[in-house]
Residue frames as a rotation matrix with the C-alpha (Angstrom) as fourth column:
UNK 1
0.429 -0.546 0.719 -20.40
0.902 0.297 -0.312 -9.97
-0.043 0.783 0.620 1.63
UNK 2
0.281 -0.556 -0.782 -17.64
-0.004 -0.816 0.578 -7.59
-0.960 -0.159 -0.232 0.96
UNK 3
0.889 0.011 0.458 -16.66
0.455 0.106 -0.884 -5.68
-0.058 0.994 0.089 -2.17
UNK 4
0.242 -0.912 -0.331 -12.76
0.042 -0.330 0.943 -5.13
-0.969 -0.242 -0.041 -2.18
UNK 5
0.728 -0.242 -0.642 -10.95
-0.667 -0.465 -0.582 -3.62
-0.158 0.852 -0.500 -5.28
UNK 6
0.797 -0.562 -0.221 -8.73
0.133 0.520 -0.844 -6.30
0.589 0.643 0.489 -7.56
UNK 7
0.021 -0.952 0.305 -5.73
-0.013 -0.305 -0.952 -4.15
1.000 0.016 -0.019 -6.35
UNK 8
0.185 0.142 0.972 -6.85
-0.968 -0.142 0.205 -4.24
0.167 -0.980 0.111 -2.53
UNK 9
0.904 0.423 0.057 -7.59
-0.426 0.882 0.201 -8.56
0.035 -0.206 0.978 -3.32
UNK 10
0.527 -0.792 -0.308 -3.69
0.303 0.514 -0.803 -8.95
0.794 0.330 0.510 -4.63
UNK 11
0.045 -0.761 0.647 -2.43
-0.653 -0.512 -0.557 -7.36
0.756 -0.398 -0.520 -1.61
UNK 12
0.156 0.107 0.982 -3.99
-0.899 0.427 0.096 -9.02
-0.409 -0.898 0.163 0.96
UNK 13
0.992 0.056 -0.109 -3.03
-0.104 0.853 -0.512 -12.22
0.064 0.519 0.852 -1.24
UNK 14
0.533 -0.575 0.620 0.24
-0.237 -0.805 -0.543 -10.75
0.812 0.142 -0.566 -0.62
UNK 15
-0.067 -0.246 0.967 0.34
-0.881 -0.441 -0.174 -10.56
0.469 -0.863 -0.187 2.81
UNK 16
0.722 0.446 0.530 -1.82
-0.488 0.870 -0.067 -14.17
-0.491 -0.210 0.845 3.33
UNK 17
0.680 -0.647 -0.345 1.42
0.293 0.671 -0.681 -15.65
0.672 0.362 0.646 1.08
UNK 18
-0.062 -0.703 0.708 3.96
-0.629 -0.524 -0.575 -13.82
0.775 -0.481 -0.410 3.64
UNK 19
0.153 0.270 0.951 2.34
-0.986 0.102 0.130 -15.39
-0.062 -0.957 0.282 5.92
UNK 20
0.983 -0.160 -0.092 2.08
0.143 0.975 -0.167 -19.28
0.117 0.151 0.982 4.64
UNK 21
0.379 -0.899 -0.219 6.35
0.324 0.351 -0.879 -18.78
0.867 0.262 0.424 4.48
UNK 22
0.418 0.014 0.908 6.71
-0.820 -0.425 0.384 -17.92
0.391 -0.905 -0.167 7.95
UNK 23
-0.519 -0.686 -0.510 9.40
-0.222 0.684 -0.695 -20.11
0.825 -0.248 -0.507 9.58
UNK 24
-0.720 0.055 0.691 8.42
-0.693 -0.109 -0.713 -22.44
0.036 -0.993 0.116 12.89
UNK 25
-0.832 0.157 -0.533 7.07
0.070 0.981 0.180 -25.61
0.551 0.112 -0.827 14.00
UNK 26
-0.955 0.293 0.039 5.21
0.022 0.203 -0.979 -24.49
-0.294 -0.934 -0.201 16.86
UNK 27
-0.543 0.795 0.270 1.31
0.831 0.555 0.039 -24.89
-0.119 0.246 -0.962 16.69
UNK 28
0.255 0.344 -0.904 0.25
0.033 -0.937 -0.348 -21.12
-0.966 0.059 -0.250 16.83
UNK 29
-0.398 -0.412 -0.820 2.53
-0.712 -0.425 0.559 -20.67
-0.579 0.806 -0.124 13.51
UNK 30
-0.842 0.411 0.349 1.44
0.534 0.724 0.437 -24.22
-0.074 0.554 -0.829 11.94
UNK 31
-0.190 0.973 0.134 -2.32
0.927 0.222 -0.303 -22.74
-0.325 0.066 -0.943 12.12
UNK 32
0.357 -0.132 -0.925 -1.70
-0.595 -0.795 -0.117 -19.27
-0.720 0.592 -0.362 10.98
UNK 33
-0.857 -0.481 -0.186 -0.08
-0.261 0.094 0.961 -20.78
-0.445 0.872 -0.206 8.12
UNK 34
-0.775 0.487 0.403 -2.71
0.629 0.660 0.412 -23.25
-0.066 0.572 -0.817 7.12
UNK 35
0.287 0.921 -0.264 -5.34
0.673 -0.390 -0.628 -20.38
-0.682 0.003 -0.732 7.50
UNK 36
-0.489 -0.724 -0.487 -3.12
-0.265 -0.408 0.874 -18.29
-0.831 0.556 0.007 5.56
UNK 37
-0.954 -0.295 -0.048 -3.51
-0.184 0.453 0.873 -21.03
-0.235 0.842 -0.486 2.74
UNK 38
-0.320 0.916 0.243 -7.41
0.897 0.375 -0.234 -21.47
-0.305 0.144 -0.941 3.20
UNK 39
0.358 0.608 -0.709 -7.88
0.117 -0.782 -0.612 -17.76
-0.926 0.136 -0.351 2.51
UNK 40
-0.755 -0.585 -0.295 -5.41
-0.328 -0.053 0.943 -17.69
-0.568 0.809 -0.152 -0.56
UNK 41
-0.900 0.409 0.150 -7.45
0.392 0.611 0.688 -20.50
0.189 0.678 -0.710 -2.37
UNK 42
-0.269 0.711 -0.649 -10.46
0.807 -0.202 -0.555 -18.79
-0.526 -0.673 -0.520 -0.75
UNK 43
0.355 0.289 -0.889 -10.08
-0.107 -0.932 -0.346 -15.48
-0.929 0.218 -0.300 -2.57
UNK 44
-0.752 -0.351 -0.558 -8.92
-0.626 0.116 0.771 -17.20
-0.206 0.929 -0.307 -5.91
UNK 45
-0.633 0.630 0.450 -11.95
0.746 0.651 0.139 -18.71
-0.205 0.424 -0.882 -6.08
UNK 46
0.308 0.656 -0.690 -14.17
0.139 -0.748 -0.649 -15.30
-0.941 0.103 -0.321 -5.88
UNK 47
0.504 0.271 0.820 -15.18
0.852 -0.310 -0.422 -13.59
0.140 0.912 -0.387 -8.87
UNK 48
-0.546 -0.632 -0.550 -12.97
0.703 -0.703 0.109 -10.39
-0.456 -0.327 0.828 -9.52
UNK 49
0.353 0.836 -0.421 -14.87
0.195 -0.506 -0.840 -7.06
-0.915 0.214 -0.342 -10.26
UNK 50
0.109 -0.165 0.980 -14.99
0.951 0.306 -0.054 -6.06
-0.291 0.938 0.190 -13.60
UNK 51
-0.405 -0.001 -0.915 -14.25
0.339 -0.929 -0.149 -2.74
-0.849 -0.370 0.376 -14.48
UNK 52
-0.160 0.844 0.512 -17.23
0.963 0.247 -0.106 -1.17
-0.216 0.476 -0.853 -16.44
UNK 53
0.647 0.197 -0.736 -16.37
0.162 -0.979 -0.120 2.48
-0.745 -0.042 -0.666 -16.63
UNK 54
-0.532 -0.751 0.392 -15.23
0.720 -0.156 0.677 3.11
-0.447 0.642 0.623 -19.90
């Protein structure tokens, strides 16, 4: 398990949506997309850290 900062989780959400809108039929791009979309829904499902330093 990995412990990535909120702001580190929306980039790479970011980047993993860039990716799902990527133009092209061909089967390399079809399967990058659809992983793309399994990690999205993947990391919206994790718990986000709370921040306890107050």
């Amino acid at each position: 398990m990995y412990a990535i900062s909120n702001q580190q989780r929306e980039e790479i959400i970011k980047l993993l949506a860039a990716l799902q809108d990527l133009p092209g039929k061909d089967t390399k791009t079809i399967n990058i997309k659809r992983r793309a979309g399994i990690l999205i829904r993947k990391l919206n499902s994790k718990k986000q850290i709370e921040n306890d330093t107050k």
